[in-house]
C-alpha positions as CSV (number, residue, x, y, z in Angstrom):
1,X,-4.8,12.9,-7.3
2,X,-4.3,16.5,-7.6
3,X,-1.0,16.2,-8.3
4,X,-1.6,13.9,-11.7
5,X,-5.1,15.7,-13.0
6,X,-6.6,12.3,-11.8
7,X,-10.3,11.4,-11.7
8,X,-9.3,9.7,-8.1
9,X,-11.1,11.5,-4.8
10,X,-9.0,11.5,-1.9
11,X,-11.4,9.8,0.2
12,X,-11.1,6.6,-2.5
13,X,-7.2,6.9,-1.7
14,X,-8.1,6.8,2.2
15,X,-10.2,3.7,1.3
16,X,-7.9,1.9,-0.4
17,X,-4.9,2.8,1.6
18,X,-7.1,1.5,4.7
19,X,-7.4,-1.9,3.8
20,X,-3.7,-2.6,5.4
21,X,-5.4,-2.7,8.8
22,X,-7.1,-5.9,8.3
23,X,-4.1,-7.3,7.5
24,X,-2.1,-5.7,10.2
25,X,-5.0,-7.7,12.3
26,X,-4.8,-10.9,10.8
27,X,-0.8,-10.2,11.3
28,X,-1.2,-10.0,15.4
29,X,-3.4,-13.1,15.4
30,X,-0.8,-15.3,13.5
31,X,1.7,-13.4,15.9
32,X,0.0,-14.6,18.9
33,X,-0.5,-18.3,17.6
34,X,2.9,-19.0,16.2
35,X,5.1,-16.5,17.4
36,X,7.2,-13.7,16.1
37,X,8.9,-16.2,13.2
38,X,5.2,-16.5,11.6
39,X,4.2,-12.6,12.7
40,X,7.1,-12.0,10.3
41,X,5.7,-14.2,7.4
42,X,2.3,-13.0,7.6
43,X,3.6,-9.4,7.5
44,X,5.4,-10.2,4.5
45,X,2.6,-11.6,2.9
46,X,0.1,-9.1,3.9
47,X,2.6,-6.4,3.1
48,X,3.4,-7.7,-0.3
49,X,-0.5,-8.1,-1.0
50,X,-1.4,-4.8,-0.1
51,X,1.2,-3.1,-2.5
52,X,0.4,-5.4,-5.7
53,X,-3.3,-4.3,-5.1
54,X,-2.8,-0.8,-4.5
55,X,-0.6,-0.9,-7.5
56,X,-2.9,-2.6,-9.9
57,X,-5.7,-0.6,-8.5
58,X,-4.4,2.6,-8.6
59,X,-2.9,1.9,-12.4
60,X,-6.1,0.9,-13.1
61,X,-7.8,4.3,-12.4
62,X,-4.9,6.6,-12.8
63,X,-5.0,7.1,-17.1
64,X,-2.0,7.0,-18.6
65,X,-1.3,10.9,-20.3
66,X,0.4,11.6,-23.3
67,X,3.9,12.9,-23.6
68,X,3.2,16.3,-23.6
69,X,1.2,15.7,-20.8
70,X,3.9,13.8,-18.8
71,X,6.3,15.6,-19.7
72,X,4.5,18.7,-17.2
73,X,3.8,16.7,-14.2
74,X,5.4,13.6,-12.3
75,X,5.9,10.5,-14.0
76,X,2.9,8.4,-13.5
77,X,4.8,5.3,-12.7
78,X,6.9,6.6,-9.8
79,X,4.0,8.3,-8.2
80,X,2.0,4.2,-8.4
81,X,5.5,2.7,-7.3
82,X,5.2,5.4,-4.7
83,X,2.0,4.7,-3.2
84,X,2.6,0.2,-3.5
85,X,5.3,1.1,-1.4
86,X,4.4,3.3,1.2
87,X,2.0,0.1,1.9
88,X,5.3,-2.2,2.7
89,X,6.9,0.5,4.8
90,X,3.9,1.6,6.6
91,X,2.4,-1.6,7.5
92,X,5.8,-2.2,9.2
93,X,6.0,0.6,11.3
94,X,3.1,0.7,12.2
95,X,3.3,-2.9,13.3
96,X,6.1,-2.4,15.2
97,X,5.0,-4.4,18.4
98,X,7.4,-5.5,22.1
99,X,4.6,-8.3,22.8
100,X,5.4,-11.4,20.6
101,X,8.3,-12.6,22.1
């Protein structure tokens, strides 16, 4: 991150953020096989996955600063809680599908 003076490339954001497509593909499968009621189960579940591993990912590899430090830039916890939850809302609306009836 640029923003947190982290060690983190942006391309190892891209990756890590990309792994919500497999699960947004594994959503539509269960969609088509059981319907919208288990399209909405297995985004929840997907969903949820993908922002506790970004989360423990990204706190993994993000170092904590002092308080000096934090003190300068953003708090390193919002910008983690941030990221785990752009996952939830982006695998919805992206998702966002007319077909399963």
């Amino acid at each position: 991150f640029y923003a947190m003076q982290s060690p983190i490339s942006i391309m190892d954001l891209i990756a890590y953020t990309g792994y919500k497509y497999m699960g947004l593909c594994c959503n539509m499968l269960i969609g088509l096989a059981f319907g919208w009621r288990g399209y909405y189960v297995a985004l929840l579940w997907t969903a949820s996955a993908m922002s506790y591993f970004v989360l423990k990912t990204l706190s993994n590899l993000v170092p904590v600063h002092n308080e000096a430090a934090a003190a300068k830039g953003p708090k390193r916890e919002f910008m983690l809680l941030g990221f785990a939850g752009s996952q939830l809302i982006t695998m919805y609306f992206v998702s966002q599908t007319k077909f399963l009836q």
